[in-house]
C-alpha positions, 0 to 999 in steps of 0.5 A: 834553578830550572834545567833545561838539557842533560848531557853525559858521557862515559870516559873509560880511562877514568872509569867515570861520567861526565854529567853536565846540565844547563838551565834557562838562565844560561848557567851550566854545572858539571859533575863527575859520577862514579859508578857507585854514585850512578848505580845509588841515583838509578836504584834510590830513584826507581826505589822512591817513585815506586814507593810513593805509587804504593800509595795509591796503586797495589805495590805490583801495579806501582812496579808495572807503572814505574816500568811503564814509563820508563819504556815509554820515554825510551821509545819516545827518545829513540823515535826521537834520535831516529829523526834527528840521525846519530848525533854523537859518536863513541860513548856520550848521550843526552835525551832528547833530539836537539842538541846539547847546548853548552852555556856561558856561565858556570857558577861553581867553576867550568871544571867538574866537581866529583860528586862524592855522596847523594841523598834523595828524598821526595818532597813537594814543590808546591801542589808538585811531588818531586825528588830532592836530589842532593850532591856532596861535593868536596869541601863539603859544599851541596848542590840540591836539585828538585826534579819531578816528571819529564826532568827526573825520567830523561836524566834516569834515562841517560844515566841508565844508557851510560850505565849499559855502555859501561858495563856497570852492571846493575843499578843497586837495590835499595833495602827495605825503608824505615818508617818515614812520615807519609810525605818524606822517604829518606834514601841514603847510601848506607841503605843500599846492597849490591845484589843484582835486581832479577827480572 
């Protein structure tokens, strides 16, 4: 499945996101996020990219980079916003200037499903490094996504913007990893705490 558009919005009575995307083929799912499913995405996310510059970049140059881009995509969206003008009002977002664009077909259901646990992993998707990103759904039933450069950024982006306007807090900062296979780092909840990162 390839993704087309994120879109996301923060419901304070539920104390949760509602996070749909759509893809090229005119499908759309739709997921409810907890606040600990979102803070394990942002930290297990971060976590990972940073993991895998140290490959090849010293681990505070792996951490600049990482910071790096996200504040590029951050200017680049809000440049972005600027010329389109404010195109959702309360708590709701999406990256990107043109507008979310619902679709016809919804193949696990039009309601939203709670997301109960994540697992992520980088892997490969041919030459591509990517983030495998699996949703545990009820019923035990899995969604995976593979997600790498632009896509993984502009959901982290969101997500990140929706975790500030909830007052979330911090995302969680993920324990030190076992030893993995250069190419696997495996990230689940149990790996992660609750103290906040200082900048």
């Amino acid at each position: 499945m390839t993704i087309k558009q994120f879109n996301a919005s923060f419901l304070v009575q539920e104390d949760r996101l509602l996070f749909r995307f759509n893809t090229i083929d005119d499908a759309e799912y739709r997921f409810w996020f907890t606040r600990r499913v979102t803070l394990f995405i942002l930290g297990a996310t971060a976590h990972l990219l940073t993991k895998h510059l140290e490959k090849t970049h010293s681990p505070e140059t792996a951490a600049a980079i990482t910071e790096f881009q996200k504040e590029a995509l951050k200017e680049q969206v809000s440049k972005q916003a600027s010329k389109q003008g404010e195109a959702n009002g309360g708590q709701g977002g999406q990256v990107g200037a043109e507008a979310y664009q619902a679709a016809s077909n919804y193949p696990i259901g039009a309601d939203p499903l709670l997301v109960m646990d994540v697992k992520c992993e980088l892997s490969k998707d041919g030459e591509a490094d990517v983030l495998s990103m699996d949703f545990v759904l009820p019923g035990g039933a899995n969604l995976n996504l593979k997600l790498g450069g632009p896509t993984l950024q502009a959901m982290c982006l969101l997500l990140d913007q929706l975790r500030e306007s909830a007052g979330w807090g911090a995302p969680f900062v993920i324990g030190e990893m076992p030893a993995q296979p250069s190419d696997e780092l495996n990230v689940t909840p149990n790996e992660i705490t609750n103290k906040p990162k200082l900048h």
